[in-house]
LUMKE-80179 format. One record per residue (C-alpha): x, y, z; residue in one letter. Coordinates in steps of 0.1 Angstrom, whole numbers, padded with zeros to 4 digits, always signed. Example, Ala and Ser with C-alpha at 12.3 -4.5 7.8 and 13.67 -1.06 7.14 Angstrom:
BEGIN
+0123-0045+0078A;+0137-0011+0071S;
This chain:
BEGIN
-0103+0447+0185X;-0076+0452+0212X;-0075+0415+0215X;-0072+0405+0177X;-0048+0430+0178X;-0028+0420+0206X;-0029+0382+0189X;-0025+0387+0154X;+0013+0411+0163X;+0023+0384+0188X;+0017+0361+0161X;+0036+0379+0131X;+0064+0385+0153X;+0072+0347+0166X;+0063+0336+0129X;+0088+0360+0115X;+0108+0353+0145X;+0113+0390+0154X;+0129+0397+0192X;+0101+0414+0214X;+0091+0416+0247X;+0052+0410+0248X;+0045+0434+0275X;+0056+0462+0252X;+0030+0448+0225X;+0005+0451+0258X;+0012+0490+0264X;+0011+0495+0226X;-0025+0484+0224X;-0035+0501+0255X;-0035+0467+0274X;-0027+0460+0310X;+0002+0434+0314X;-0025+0414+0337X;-0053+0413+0308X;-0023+0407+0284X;-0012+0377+0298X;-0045+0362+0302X;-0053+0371+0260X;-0018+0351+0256X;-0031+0324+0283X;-0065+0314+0267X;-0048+0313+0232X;-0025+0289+0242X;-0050+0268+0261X;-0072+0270+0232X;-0043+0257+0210X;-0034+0230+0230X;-0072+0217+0233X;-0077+0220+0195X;-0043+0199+0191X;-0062+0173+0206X;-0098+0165+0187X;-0106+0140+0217X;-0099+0155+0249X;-0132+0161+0268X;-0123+0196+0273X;-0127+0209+0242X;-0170+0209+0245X;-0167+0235+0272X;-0139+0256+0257X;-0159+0292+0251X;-0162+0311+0222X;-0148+0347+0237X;-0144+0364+0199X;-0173+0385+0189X;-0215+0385+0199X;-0218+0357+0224X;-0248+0334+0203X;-0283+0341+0217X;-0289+0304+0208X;-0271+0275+0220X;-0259+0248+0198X;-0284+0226+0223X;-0310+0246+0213X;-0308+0239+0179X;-0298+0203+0184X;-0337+0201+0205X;-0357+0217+0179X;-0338+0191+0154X;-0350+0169+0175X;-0386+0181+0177X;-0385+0181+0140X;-0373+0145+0138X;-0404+0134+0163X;-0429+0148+0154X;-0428+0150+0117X;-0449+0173+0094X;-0467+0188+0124X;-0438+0200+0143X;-0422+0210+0101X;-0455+0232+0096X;-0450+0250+0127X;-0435+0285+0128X;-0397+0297+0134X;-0405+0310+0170X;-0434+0282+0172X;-0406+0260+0169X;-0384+0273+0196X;-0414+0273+0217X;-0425+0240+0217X;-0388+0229+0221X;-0378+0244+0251X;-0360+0276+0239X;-0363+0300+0270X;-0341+0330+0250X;-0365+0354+0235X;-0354+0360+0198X;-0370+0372+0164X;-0380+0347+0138X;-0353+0356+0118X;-0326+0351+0138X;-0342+0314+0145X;-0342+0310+0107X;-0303+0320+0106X;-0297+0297+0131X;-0311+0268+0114X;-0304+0274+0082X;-0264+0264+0096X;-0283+0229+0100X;-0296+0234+0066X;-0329+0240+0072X;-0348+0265+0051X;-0389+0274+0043X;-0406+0256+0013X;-0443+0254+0003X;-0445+0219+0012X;-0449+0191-0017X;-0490+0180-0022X;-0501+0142-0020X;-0534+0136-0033X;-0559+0118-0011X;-0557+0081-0007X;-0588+0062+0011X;-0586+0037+0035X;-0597+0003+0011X;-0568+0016-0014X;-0543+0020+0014X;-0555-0012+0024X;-0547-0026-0013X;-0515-0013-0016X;-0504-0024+0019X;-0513-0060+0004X;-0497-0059-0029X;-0463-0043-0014X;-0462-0072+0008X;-0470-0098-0015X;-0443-0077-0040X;-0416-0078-0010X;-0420-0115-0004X;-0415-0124-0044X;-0392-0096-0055X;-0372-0087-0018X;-0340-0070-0035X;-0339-0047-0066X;-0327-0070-0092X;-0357-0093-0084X;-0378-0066-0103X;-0354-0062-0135X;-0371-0082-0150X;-0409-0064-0154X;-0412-0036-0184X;-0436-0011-0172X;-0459-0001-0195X;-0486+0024-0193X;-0506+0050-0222X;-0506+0083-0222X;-0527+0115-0236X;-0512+0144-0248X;-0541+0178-0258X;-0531+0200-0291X;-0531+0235-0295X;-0516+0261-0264X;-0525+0256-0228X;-0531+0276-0198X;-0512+0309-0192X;-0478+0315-0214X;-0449+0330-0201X;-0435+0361-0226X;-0401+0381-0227X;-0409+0419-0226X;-0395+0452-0209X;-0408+0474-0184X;-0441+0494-0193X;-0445+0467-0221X;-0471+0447-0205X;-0498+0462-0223X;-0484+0465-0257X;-0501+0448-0283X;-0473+0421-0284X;-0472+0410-0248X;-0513+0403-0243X;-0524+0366-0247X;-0557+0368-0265X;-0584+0344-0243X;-0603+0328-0267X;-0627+0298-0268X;-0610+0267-0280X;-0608+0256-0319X;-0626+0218-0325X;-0588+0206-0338X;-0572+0215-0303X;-0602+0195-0288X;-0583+0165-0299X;-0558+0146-0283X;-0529+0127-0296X;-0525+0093-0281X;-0497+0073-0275X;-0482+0038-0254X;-0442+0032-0241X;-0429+0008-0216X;-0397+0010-0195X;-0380-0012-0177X;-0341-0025-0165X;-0318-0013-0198X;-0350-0012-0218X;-0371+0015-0228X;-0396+0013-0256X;-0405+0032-0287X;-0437+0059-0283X;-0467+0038-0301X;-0492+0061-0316X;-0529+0051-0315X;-0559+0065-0328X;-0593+0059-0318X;-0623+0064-0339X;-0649+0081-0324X;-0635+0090-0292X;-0612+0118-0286X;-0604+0111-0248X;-0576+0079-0257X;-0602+0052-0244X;-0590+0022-0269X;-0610-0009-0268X;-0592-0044-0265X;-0592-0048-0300X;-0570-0016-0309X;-0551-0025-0277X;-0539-0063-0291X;-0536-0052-0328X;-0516-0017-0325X;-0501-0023-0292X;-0495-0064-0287X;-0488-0071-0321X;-0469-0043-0329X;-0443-0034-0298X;-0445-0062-0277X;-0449-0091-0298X;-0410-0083-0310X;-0399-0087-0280X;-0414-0124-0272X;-0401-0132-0312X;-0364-0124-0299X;-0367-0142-0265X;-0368-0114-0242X;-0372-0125-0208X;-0396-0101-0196X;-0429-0094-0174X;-0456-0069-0187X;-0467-0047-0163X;-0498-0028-0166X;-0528-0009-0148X;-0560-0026-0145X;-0583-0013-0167X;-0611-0040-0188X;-0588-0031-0219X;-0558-0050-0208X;-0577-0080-0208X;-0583-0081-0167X;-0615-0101-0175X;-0615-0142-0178X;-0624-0145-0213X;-0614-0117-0239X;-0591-0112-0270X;-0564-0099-0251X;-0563-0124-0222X;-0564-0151-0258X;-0537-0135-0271X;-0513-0136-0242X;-0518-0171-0230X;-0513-0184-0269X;-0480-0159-0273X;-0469-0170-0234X;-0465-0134-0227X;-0461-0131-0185X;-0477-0102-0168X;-0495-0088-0142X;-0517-0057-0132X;-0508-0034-0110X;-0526-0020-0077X;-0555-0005-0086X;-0558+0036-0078X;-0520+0037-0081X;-0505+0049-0107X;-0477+0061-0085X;-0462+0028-0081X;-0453+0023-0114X;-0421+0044-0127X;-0431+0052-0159X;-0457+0081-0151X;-0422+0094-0140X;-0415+0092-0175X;-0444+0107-0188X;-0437+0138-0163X;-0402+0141-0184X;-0423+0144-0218X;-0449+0167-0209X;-0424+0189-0192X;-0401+0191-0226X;-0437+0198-0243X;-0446+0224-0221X;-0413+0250-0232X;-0435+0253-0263X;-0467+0273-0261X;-0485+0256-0294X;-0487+0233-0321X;-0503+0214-0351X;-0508+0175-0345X;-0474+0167-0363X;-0456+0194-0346X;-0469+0176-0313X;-0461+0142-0319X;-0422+0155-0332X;-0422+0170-0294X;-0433+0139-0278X;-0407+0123-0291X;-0380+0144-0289X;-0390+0144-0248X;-0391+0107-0248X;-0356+0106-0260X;-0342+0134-0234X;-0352+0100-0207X;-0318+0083-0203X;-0319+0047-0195X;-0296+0056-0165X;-0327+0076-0150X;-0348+0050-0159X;-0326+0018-0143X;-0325+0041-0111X;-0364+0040-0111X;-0364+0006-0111X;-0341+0001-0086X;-0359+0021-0065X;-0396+0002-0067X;-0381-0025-0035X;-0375+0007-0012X;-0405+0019-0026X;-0427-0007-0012X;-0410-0003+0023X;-0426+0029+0024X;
């Protein structure tokens, strides 16, 4: 305190431009005139170094004002380093882990580790999950980015593909609901979620088919499928309530497009079916994508955008469910969805 005080009345005074002799400002604070002189020495040699960003100096100028720092800006900059190296192992260690496999000889708590990193902006998560991927789909999908890079090697190369995928969506409430209720509430009446064994009408599933692509992004296409409440259309319903009905429009206009799609039998990935018929007589370009990876194609981004818009509301009748589904499809702005797209080339560098 002596010293800030010392400083900041030196200060005020020259600023105000107030006659004083400094040595009188030394024996008001209790300071000798030596230790004074010094205080007014190192703030001028600090001064002049900051004045001067590049002089070589200024590294090696020390901090004198308040708790000298039990770790070092080095030893933050090595366990950065560490961190860089080694990836998720050296990520999934512990604060003091850290420190230790970096060098760090000072002895601190965790917490003062965390402090000190979090300046670097470094914090703890619970880390982000990756399904399982075996080595002959790897394999595939190392193949198929290449192949993807050599034909479509900057972003507007892929523009031009509308990515088109179906999706499933279940009636009725699902899983655990959250509720608003005060303290000493939770078991009123009111706030208890009966647990009760599924109604045959929330068995059901309401079906439904989009595509996305470069300043294009499709209608939701309803399907029903007779028999079968899991969404598993045949090629038939496939060509005559998906083909004909959203795509064909699009070859009638003259879009200059390329269907993308997954490669299951219903898309026509054998040599002689209906739907491989009705592409090659309607010249509709496509191709299928990487089988056992639906992550590479950006509209199960888009289906993650509906079913979280869904998921605010704890139930629903069928109607009431397909008047959601849309209402999330149109919360996806094309904006989002041209930054997808733009993002499949770095995505196959990956």
């Amino acid at each position: 305190p002596k010293k800030s005080n010392v400083l900041g009345t030196i200060s005020f005074l020259e600023k105000e431009k107030i006659p004083h002799f400094k040595s009188r400002v030394f024996e008001h604070f209790g300071v000798s005139n030596r230790q004074g002189w010094e205080i007014v020495r190192q703030r001028r040699k600090r001064r002049n170094l900051q004045d001067d960003p590049d002089n070589p100096d200024l590294e090696d100028l020390e901090e004198t004002r308040g708790c000298k720092r039990i770790l070092s800006p080095a030893d933050l900059r090595a366990m950065e380093k560490l961190i860089w190296k080694y990836g998720f192992e050296a990520r999934a260690l512990t604060w003091q882990a850290l420190a230790y496999e970096a060098g760090v000889a000072a002895e601190v708590n965790w917490r003062t580790i965390q402090r000190a990193m979090g300046t670097f902006g470094y914090r703890e998560c619970v880390a982000c999950r990756k399904g399982c991927v075996s080595p002959a789909t790897a394999k595939r999908r190392l193949n198929a980015a290449t192949i993807a890079l050599r034909e479509r090697p900057t972003p507007q190369h892929w523009r031009d593909i509308r990515w088109s995928d179906e999706v499933h969506f279940s009636l009725g409430p699902e899983g655990r609901i959250m509720i608003i209720r005060k303290s000493g509430e939770r078991h009123c009446p009111d706030c208890i979620q009966e647990a009760r064994a599924p109604e045959p009408k929330h068995l059901k599933r309401l079906h439904a088919w989009a595509a996305i692509g470069w300043n294009f992004k499709s209608d939701l296409y309803f399907y029903e499928v007779p028999g079968n409440s899991n969404g598993k259309m045949s090629m038939q319903i496939y060509r005559d309530e998906i083909l004909e009905k959203a795509v064909s429009p699009w070859l009638a206009r003259g879009d200059q497009c390329v269907l993308e799609e997954d490669g299951d039998s219903r898309h026509g990935t054998g040599k002689n079916n209906i739907v491989r018929d009705w592409k090659q007589q309607h010249g509709l370009k496509y191709f299928f994508n990487t089988p056992g990876s639906p992550d590479l194609s950006p509209i199960e981004n888009g289906w993650n955008v509906v079913k979280q818009y869904i998921a605010k509301f704890p139930s629903w009748t069928e109607e009431e469910l397909q008047s959601l589904a849309v209402e999330g499809w149109n919360t996806l702005s094309q904006e989002t969805i041209n930054r997808w797209v733009d993002s499949r080339s770095n995505g196959c560098r990956m």
